[in-house]
C-alpha angles and dihedrals in degrees: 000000000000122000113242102254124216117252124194107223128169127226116274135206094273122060084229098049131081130194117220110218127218131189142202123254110225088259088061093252116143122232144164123249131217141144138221093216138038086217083063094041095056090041087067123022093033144250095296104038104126120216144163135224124245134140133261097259098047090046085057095039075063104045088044101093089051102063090244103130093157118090112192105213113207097347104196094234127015107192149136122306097286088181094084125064125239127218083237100061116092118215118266117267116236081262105052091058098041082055084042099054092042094054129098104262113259121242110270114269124234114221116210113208114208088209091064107069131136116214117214126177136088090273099223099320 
């Protein structure tokens, strides 16, 4: 018998209805996202993210539609699309890259994408 994972969700327009988020590997690849403890869930999405419990079959019952059939389990950092620039960020010193190019390279993010969501209740019924 599976262990109910924890799956990080956002609030959706209904009180009784949750929206599963996914996210995009670096490599663009969509995936699912879910963690085996709430412990690895809060270390890297944050304090408030909200989430639900289900188990794997029925998360992939759900991506499934959507052409999603990779679950990453306990990614390291769920954030924004860090792929893209911001107006705010200031380009790297000569010494930040050379610190950069000599450092252990850092776990793949995985990038969650507010416009991929899955919603999932009985919406009012």
């Amino acid at each position: 018998m599976s262990v109910p994972l924890f799956v990080p969700t956002r609030v959706a327009s209904a009180a009784d209805v949750a929206a599963i988020q996914f996210g995009r590997r670096p490599d663009g690849v969509r995936v699912g996202i879910a963690f085996s403890s709430m412990e690895l869930l809060r270390a890297a999405t944050g304090p408030r993210q909200e989430w639900i419990r289900m188990h794997e079959s029925v998360l992939r019952e759900l991506l499934s539609p959507f052409g999603i059939s990779i679950i990453q389990l306990d990614p390291v950092l769920v954030g924004p699309d860090v792929g893209t620039p911001t107006p705010a960020s200031a380009p790297a010193s000569a010494s930040e890259t050379a610190a950069a190019s000599t450092a252990a390279p850092a776990p793949a993010p995985v990038e969650t994408a507010a416009r991929d969501s899955v919603l999932v209740g009985h919406g009012g019924r």
